[in-house]
N, C-alpha and C positions, 0 to 999 in steps of 0.2 A: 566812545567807540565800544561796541559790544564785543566780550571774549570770543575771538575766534575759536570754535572744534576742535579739537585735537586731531582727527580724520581729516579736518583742511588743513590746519597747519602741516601738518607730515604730509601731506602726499607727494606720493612718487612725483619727482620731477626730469629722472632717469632713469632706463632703460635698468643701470644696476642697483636702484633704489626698489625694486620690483621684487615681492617676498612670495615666492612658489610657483612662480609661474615660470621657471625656465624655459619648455618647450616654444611657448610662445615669446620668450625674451631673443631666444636663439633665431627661430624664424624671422621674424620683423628688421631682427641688426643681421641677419644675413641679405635679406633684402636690399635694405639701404645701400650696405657696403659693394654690395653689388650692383646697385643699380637695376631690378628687378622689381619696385614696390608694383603691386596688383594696383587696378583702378578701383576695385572693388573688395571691404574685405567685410566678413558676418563674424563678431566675437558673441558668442555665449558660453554662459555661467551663472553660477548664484551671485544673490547681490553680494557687494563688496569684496569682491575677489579683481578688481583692478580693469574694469573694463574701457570704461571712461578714461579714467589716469593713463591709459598705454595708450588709447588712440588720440591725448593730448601732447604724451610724449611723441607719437610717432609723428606730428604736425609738428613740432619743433625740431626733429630730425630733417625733414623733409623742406624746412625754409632757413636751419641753422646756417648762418656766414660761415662760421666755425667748426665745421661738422669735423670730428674725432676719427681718427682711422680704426677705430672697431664700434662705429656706426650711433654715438652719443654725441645726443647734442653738447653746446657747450652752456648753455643758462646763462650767458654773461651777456649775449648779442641780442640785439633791440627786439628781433624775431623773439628772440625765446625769452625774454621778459616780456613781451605784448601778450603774448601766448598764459606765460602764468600770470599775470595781470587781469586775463580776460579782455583785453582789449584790442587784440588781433583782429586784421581786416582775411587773415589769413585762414582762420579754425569761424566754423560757422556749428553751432551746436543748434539739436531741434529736438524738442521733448515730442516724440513722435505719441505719446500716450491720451497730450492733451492738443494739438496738430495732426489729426488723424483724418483731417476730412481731404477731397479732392481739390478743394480749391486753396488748403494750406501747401500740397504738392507740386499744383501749380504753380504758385508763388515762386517757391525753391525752384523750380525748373528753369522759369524766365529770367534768375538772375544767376546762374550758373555757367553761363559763356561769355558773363564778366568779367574783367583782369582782380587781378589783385599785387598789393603791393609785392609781396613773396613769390618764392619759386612755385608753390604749389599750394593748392585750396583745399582745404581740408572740412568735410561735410559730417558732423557726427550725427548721426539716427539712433538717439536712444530710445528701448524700449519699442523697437520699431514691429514687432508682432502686433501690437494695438491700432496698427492702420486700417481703416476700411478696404473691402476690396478693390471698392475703384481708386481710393489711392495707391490702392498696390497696382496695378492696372497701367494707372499714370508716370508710375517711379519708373516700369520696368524699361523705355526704349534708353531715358539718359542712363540711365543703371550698366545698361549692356554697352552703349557707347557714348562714353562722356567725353566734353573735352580731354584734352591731353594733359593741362595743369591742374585736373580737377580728380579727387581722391573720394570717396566714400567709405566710411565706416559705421556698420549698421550694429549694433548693442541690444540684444536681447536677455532675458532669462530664459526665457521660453523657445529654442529653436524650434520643437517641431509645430507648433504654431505660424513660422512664416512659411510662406507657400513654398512649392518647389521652383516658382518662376526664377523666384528671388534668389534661392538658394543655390541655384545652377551657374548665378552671375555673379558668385562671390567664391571668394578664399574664406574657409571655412575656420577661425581657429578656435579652441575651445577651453575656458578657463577653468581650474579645478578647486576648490577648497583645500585652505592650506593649512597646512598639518601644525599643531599642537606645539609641539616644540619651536618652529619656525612662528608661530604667531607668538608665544610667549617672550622668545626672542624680540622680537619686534617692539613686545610692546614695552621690556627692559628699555630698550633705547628710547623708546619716546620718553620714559619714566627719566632717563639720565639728559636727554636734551632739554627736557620741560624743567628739569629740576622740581620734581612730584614727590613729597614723601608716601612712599607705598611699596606696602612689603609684599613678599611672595606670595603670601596667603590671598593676598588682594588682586594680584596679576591673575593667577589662575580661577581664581572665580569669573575674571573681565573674560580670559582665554575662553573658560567653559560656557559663558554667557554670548560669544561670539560665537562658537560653532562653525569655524573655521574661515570666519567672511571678518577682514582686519578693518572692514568698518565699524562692523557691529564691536568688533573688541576695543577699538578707541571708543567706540561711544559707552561701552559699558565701563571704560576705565574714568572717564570725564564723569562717570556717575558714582563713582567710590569716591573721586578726588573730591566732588563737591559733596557726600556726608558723612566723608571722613571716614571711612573706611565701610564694609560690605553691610549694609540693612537691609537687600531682599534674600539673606540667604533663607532656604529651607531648611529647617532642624529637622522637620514633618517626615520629611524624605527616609535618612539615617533612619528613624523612629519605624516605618513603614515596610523598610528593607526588614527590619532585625525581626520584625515579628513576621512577616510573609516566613522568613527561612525559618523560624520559630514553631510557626504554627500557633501562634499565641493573638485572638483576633483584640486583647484590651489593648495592649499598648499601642499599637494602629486603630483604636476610634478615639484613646485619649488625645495622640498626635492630632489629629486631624479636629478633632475640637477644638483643639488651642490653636490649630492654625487657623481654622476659621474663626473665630473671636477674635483673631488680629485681624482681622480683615480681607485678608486672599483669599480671591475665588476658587471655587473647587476646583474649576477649570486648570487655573495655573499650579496646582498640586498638582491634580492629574499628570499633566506635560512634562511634569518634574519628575515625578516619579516615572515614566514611561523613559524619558531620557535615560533615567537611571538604569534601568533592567535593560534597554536596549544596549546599552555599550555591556554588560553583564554577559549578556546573548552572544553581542559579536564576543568577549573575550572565551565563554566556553566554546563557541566554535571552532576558536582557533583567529581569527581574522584578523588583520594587521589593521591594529588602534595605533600607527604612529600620527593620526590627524588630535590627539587626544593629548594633553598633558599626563606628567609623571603620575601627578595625585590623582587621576581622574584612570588613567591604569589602574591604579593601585585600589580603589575603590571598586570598579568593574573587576578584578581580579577577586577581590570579597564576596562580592556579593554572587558572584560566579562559584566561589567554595559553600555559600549559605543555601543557595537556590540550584536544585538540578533544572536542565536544558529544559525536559519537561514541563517543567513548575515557570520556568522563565517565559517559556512558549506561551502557556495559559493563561500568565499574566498579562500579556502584552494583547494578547486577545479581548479578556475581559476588560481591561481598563480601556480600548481600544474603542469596543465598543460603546462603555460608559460615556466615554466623552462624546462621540456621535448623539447618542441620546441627550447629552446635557444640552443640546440647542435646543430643542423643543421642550424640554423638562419645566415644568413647572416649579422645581422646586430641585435646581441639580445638584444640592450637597447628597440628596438620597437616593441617585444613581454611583456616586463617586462612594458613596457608602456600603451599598449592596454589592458592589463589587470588591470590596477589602472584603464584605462577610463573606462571599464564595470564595475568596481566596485563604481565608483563615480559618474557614471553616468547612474542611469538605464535608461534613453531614449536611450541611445546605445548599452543594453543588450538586446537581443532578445531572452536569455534561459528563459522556462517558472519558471526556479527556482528561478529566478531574482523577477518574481511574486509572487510567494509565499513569500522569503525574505520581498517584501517589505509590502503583507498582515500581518506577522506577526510586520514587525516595526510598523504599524499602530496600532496593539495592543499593543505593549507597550509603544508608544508615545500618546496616543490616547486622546483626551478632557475628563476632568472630567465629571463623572457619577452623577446627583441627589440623593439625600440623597433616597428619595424611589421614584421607577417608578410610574406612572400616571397611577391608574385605569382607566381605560374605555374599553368599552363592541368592539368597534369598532379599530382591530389592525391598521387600517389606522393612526386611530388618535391618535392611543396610539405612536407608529413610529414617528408622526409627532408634537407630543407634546416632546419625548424625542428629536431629533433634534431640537427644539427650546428652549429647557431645558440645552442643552450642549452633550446631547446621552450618551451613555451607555460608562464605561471605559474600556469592554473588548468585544475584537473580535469576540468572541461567542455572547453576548449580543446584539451586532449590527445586525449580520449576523441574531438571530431569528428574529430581529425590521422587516432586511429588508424582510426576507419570509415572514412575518406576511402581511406587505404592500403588497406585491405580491398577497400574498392570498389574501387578502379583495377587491384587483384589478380584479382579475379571478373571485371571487366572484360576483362582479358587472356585469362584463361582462357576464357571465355566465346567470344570473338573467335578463339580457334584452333580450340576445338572445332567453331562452325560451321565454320570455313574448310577443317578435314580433312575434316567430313561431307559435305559438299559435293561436295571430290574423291572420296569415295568412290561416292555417289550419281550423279554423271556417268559416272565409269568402269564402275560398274555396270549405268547405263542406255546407256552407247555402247557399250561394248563386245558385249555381243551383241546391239543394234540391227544395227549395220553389216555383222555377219556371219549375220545371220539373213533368208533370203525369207520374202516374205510367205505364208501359207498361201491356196492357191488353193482355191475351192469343185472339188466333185466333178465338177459341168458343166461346167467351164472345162477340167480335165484330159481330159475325154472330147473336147473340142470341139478341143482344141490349141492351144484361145487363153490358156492361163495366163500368166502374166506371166514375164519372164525374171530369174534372177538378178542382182541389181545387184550392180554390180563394188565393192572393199571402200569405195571412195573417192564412189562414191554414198552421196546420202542417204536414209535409207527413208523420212523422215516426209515432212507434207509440212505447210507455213508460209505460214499464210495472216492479209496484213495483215490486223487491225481498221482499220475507217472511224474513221480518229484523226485529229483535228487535228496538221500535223506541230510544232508547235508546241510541244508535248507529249510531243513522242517521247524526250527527251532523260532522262524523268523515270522515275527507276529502278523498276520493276515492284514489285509487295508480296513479302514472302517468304512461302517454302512454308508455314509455318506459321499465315500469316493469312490465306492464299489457302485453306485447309482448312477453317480455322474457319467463312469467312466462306462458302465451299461448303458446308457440311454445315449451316449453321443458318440462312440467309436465301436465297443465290442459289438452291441449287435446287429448294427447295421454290418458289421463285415462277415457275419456268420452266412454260412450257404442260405438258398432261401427254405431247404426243406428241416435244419433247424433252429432258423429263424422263426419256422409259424410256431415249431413245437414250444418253444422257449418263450415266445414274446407273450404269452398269459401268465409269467411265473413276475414276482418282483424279490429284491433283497428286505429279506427283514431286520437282522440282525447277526453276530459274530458272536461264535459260540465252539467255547474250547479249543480256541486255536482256527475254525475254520470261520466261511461267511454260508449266513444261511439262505439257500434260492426255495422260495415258497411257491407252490401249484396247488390250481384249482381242487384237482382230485385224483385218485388213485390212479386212472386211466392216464390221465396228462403226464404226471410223474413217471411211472413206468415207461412211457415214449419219448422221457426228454433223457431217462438213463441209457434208452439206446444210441442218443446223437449226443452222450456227454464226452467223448475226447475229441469233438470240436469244439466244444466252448474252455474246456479246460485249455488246449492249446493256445487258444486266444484269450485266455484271461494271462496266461504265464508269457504271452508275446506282448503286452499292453505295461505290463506290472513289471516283467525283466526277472520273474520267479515263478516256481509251481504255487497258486495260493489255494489251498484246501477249499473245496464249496461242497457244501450236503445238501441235499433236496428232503423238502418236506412236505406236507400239503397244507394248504392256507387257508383256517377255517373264515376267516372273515376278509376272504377273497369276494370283490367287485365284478371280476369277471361276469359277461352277461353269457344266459345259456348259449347254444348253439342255434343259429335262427334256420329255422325248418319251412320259409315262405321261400317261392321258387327265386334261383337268383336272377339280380336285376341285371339290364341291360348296361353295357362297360359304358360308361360317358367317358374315361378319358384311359389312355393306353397306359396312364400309372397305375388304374383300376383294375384294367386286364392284366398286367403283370402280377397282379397281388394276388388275383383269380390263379393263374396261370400258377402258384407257388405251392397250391397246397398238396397234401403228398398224398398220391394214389394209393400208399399202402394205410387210409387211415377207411379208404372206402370200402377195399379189403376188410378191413378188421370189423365193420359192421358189419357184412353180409355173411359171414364166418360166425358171428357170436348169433345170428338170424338162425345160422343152419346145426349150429352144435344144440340148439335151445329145441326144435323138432325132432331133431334124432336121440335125444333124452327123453323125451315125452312120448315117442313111439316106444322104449325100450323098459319105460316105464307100466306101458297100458298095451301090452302084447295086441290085444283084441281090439284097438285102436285100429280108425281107416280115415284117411288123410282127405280131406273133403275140400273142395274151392268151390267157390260164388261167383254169380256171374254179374256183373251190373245192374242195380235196380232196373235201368230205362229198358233192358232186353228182359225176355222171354227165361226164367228162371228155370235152369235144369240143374239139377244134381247128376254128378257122375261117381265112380269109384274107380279106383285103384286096385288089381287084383294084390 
């Protein structure tokens, strides 16, 4: 007779034989004991977490002679030895995976309102997601109403796989992977029932090689016991770990050569190694590894101090994707390869996540920080006193040192650019200020009363205080920049409209000894913007919250177009005519005035002079006089 499994020898035979699955151990014996069992129930979970074994125990609950008052069969009655025997007329089991068609359904249907020897018939559906649909089709009327002695339990991996028909006609319960210490535990006892020599070191590799399913752990333990203790472990792994956290890419290609000359595929490195960073991952996260043994903590707690989140993240990406690729690979040791070399090597990573990885190693690697940072008023030198101090030990602390230096860098810069604009701007503006007369009207040259050339050391403008508190005088004027702003979107448009027109040809050039300088076209402009200046000074000290000093100049490389002399146009829209409607009567005045001072000079100049007028080409041309 062949060695029976160790996975069949132990299995649960009761309810309290049952390792992590209480939720569902509590449901089922609350059933029983109450009299309550469902016709219908859907167990899913990963393999080997008890699905089978519960709905074999719950078919010996349900026909035991001997049924226990907190809902355990007894294993001693005919029922529940037929039952682990396998030879029950009572438990009907169906590999639904390789029974999937319509007429294997049928089958089961037509002998379901059969008697049986026992109280209750019990129908296992394993793996029952693998049904065709017409066999799901078929199941669903006995499903919803079966006889009354007849129990279904359907067994999948995969719940969301079975449809909703199915799923609406059962008690849902769900089994979970059983933690670490409870498999190890487990598999202690099987070691002390079996009389197994096998040490710790050996349990927990079975443990770690189970992954939480106590089949997989007995089968992995039945494979120590038979060669004599652990021959597939991984050394490659260890070897892989220390150099990733290293940064060192030799001793992960040496590893990984000697494990492939033993013979393992690169694949099952792979898998091995990803196991290993992933429990790493969950333990920097924080996440409760109690599905995990003591040493398997303890290893994930290491490799969690060798590798930042980062670096963990990365990895699992790239090795992630390596193995994807090794199905089709032609040759997958040199995908499983090139991904240790981007990991070990970031001069051969080109993912920008490779950067960030290794921003954050620098934060955790990083030179120690000074007991306290270095006052000083200047971030440059504050930055550059902590670099010569050993810098700061965290990534944030560095990264304000270096905007700080940035700043006080832009700062600098910033501060010469104005200071040379400025002289250029003066020079520009004084220099042919001082050598420029002002333009005299046409009637002043006839009359002889132009104005004389000022000598170079005169000043052409002319500086006139605001009514300021002197109290106030001290306080430095706005710059050109906000004196612009603050002209072109609030002060002028609030100025009257009649020295609005005089003003809106002038612009700010510059600030100069204290005050801001307002530039105009010509001598004429200026002088008529001096008569309407304590509205604009009023509104510059109501905008600012102070008297700000402004001097008018004239602005040699003024834009202004001349004065257009073609008859005015027709208003197309009533914003037009009010613009019209603004200009100041007393400016029409001032021409017909410098008309009539210009004749009456030139009469008093030429005594014996006689004032002559013309009459229109198209008429009859007479001359008259004036006595």
């Amino acid at each position: 007779m062949a060695l029976q499994a160790l996975y069949r020898r132990y299995r649960p035979g009761c309810f309290a034989e049952l390792r992590g699955q209480e939720p569902v151990v509590r449901a089922l014996q609350n059933a029983v004991q109450q009299g309550r069992v469902g016709h219908a129930y859907l167990f899913s979970g990963p393999r080997g977490t008890g699905k089978t074994s519960t709905a074999r125990i719950l078919a010996k609950a349900l026909n035991c002679t001997e049924l226990g008052s907190d809902g355990e069969p007894c294993g001693q009655c005919q029922s529940c030895l037929d039952i682990a025997n396998n030879t029950s007329y009572d438990l009907i089991e169906l590999d639904a995976a390789s029974n999937n068609k319509v007429d294997d359904v049928r089958d089961l249907i037509s002998r379901v309102a059969m008697g049986s020897p026992g109280k209750a018939k019990v129908y296992v559906l394993d793996e029952v997601h693998m049904l065709t649909p017409g066999a799901e089709n078929a199941l669903l009327k006995t499903l919803e109403e079966p006889p009354d002695h007849v129990v279904f339990v359907l067994c999948t991996t995969e719940p969301h796989k079975v449809v909703p028909t199915i799923r609406s006609r059962t008690q849902h319960l769900e089994f979970n992977l059983i933690d670490g210490d409870v498999l190890a535990d487990h598999a202690r006892w099987v070691v002390r029932q079996a009389e197994l020599e096998v040490d710790d070191d050996a349990i927990d590799h079975a443990v770690h090689r189970g992954a939480g399913s106590a089949r997989d752990t007995l089968s992995a333990l039945d494979q120590i016991v038979a060669a004599g203790g652990v021959a597939d472990r991984l050394e490659a792994v260890d070897a892989i770990v220390e150099a990733l956290g290293s940064q060192d890419y030799g001793p992960a290609f040496v590893a990984i050569h000697e494990t492939l000359r033993s013979g393992r595929e690169p694949r099952i490195i792979g898998e091995a190694l990803i196991d290993r960073l992933r429990n790493a991952f969950l333990c920097a996260m924080g996440t409760d590894l109690s599905h995990l043994t003591d040493a398997q903590q303890a290893d994930a707690q290491a490799t969690a101090d060798q590798i930042s989140p980062a670096g963990l993240t990365r990895a699992l990406e790239v090795l992630g994707t390596a193995l994807v690729d090794m199905r089709q690979a032609p040759d997958p040791r040199v995908d499983l390869e090139v991904a240790l070399a981007r990991l070990t090597r970031r001069d051969l990573d080109t993912d920008v996540s490779a950067l960030l990885e290794r921003i954050e190693r620098l934060e955790r690697h990083g030179p120690s920080a000074p007991a306290r940072p270095p006052d000083s008023a200047n971030p440059a030198e504050a930055s550059s006193t902590s670099r010569q101090t050993g810098g700061p030990t965290s990534g944030h602390e560095r990264a304000r040192a270096a905007v700080a230096q940035i700043q006080a860098k832009q700062t600098e810069t910033d501060r010469r650019s104005a200071s040379s604009s400025d002289d250029r701007d003066s020079v520009s503006e004084a220099s042919p200020v001082s050598d420029r007369t002002p333009r005299p009207t046409l009637g002043a040259v006839r009359a002889g009363t132009a104005p004389a050339a000022p000598s170079s050391s005169s000043e052409p403008t002319t500086a006139i205080s605001p009514t300021a508190d002197p109290g106030v005088s001290d306080r430095p004027p706005p710059s050109r920049e906000e004196m612009v702003l603050a002209w072109g979107d609030v002060i002028l448009g609030s100025l009257p409209n009649k020295v609005r027109v005089r003003f809106q040809a002038g612009r700010f050039i510059a600030n100069d000894s204290g005050s801001v300088v307002f530039a105009l076209p010509d001598q004429i402009q200026l002088n008529r913007c001096e008569e309407a200046r304590e509205a604009v000074d009023s509104a510059l000290g109501e905008h600012f919250g102070w008297a700000v000093p402004m001097r008018l100049t004239i602005d040699d490389n003024s834009t202004a177009s001349p004065p257009d002399l073609q008859p005015t146009p027709a208003f197309s829209s009533s914003a037009d005519a009010d613009e019209y409607e603004a200009v100041d009567p007393d400016e029409l005045m001032d021409e017909e005035a410098v008309t009539q001072e210009a004749i009456s000079n030139l009469m008093a100049a030429f005594p014996d002079s006689e004032l002559v007028t013309f009459d229109p080409p198209a008429a009859t041309g007479q001359q008259g006089s004036s006595p």
